[in-house]
N, C-alpha and C positions, 0 to 999 in steps of 0.2 A: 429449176427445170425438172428435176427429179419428183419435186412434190407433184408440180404440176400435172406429171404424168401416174401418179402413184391416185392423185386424187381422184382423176379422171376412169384410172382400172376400176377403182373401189367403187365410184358412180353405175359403170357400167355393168358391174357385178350385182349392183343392188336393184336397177334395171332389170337385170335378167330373171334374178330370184322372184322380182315382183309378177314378171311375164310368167314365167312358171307356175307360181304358184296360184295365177289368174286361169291359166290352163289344166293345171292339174285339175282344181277344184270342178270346172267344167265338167271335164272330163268324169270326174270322179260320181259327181249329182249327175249324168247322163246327159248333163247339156249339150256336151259334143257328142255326137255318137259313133260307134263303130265304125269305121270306114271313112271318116271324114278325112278330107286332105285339109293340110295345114300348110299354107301357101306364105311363104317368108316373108314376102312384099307386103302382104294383104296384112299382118301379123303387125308389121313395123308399123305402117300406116295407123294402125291401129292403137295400136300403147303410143303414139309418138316419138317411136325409137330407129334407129339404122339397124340395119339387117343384124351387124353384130353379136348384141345378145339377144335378139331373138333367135338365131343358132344357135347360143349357147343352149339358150334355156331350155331347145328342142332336143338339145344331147344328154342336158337333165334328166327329160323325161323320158326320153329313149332308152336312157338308164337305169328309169325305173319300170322299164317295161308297158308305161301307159304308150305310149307310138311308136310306130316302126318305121323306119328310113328304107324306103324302098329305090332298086336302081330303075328310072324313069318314070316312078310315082312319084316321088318324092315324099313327104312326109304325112302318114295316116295315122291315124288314132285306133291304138289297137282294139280286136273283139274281143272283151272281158267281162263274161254275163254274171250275174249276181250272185249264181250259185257259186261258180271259181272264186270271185272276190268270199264270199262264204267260209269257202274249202279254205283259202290263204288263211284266212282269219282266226278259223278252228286249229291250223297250224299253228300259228303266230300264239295263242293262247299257251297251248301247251311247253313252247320253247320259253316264255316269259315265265310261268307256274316253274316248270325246271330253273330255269336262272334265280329266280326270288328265290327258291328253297334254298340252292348252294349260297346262294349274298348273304341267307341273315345267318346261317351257321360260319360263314368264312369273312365276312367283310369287317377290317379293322373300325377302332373308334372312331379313325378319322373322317374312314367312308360312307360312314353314318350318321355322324356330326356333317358332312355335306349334303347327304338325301335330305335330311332332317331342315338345311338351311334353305336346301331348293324350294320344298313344300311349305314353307313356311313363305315364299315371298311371292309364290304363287295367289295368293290369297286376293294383293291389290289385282292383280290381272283378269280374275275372275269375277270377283265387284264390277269392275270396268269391261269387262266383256273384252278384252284384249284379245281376238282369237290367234293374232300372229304371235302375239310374247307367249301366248300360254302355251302354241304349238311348239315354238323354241323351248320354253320350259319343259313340258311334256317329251320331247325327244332325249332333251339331257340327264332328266330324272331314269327316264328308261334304260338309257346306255347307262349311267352310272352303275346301275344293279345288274347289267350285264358286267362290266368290267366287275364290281364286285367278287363275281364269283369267282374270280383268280383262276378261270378256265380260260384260256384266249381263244383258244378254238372255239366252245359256243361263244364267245362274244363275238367275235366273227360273224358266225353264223345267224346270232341273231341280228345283228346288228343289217346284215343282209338279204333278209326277210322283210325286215322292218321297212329297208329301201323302199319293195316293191310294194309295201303296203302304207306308205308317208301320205300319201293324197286322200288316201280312204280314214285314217286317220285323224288326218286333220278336219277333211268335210265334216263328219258327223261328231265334230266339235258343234257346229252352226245347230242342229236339232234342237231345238226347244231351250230348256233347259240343262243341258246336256255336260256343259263346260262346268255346272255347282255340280253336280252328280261325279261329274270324274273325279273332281278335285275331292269327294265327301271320299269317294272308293280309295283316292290315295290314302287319306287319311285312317282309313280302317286298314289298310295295308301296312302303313307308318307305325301303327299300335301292335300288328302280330311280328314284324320287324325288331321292332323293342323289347317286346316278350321273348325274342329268341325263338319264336315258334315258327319254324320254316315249315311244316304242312298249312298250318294255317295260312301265313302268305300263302303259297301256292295255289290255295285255293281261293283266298280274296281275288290273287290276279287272275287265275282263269274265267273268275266272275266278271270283271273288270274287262278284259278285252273280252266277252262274249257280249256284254250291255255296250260296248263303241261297235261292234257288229249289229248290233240288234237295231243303235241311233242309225248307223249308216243307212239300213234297211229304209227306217222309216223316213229318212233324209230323203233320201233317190224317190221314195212314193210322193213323196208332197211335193216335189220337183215336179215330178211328173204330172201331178195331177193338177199342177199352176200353168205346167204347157197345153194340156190339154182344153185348159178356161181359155187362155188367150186364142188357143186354135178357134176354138167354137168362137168366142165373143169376135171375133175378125168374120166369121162367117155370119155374123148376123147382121152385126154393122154391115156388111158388103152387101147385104138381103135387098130388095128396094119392097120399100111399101105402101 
């Protein structure tokens, strides 16, 4: 009975994540826009799931700041216009530059024998266009070099930066080419890492998160400009001639 119910959390957790991450991204490319209500029923019907984790995965994102839970709104998709996503971003750079510098002067052998094992299996995920493994990968490579820096307070702190910027993250993975680019920028990072040369990282990485800013940009534009085709082409077909 135990497993039974152990199996069925673990389903429903993966359920959730999957909604989330079907939301976030929305949200993140401007599919959903500011203001929209997010209606639980409408939600479940949707993924083919019970309201369950479709709640959860709404306290997900509430947690990352994409929706707000309002009393007798219920759940809206927050205003976060491009430039603020921008501004986060321009933060997030600098906090990761700081962190990479203190990792490669303070992170043990060990710690760098596993960055080293990360980026290395990242490789098949990338071939295969894996954007969910590579976004897991990508997370844990990040935190690793936070932890690295044997500061727990900035790892905290980035680590809680990072939250609010997970969705914007991961979308301008999907850019073009974008997922071979990241993984080239590790690699040039992995080499000043090696060298011991912490300016040097710090500046591959603020390179590195200003180009997944820059994909984001161009992500959201071509989104946009695929809604704006379908708008018009509906209005032509509707045309009578």
């Amino acid at each position: 009975m135990r497993e039974t119910i152990g199996g069925v959390g673990e389903e429903r957790e993966l359920l959730s994540n999957r909604i989330h991450n079907a939301l976030a991204e929305e949200i993140a490319a401007g599919l959903l826009a500011a203001g929209t209500a997010l209606d639980e029923q409408h939600l479940a019907d949707r993924f083919g799931a019970s309201r369950t984790p479709v709640r959860e995965a709404l306290r997900q994102l509430a947690a990352s700041g994409l929706v707000e839970m309002r009393p007798r709104r219920g759940v809206v998709v927050t205003r976060m216009t491009a430039g603020r996503i921008m501004e986060m971003f321009e933060a997030m750079a600098e906090i990761e530059a700081m962190c990479v510098r203190l990792a490669t002067y303070r992170m043990t052998p060990l710690e760098r024998s596993h960055l080293l094992k990360l980026h290395d299996a990242s490789k098949a995920m990338v071939e295969a266009r894996d954007y969910d493994a590579y976004d897991a990968f990508n997370r844990e490579f990040h935190e690793s070099i936070y932890h690295a820096t044997h500061n727990g307070f900035l790892a905290e702190q980035a680590i809680a930066v990072r939250a609010r910027l997970s969705a914007f993250r991961r979308t301008q993975l999907r850019q073009d080419d974008r997922i071979f680019r990241s993984r080239e920028e590790h690699n040039r990072l992995m080499e000043a890492i090696s060298q011991c040369d912490g300016e040097e990282a710090a500046r591959r990485m603020r390179a590195h998160m200003l180009n997944a800013a820059s994909a984001l940009d161009h992500y959201i534009a071509a989104q946009d400009g695929k809604s704006r085709s379908r708008t018009l082409q509906g209005g032509v077909s509707a045309t009578p001639h």
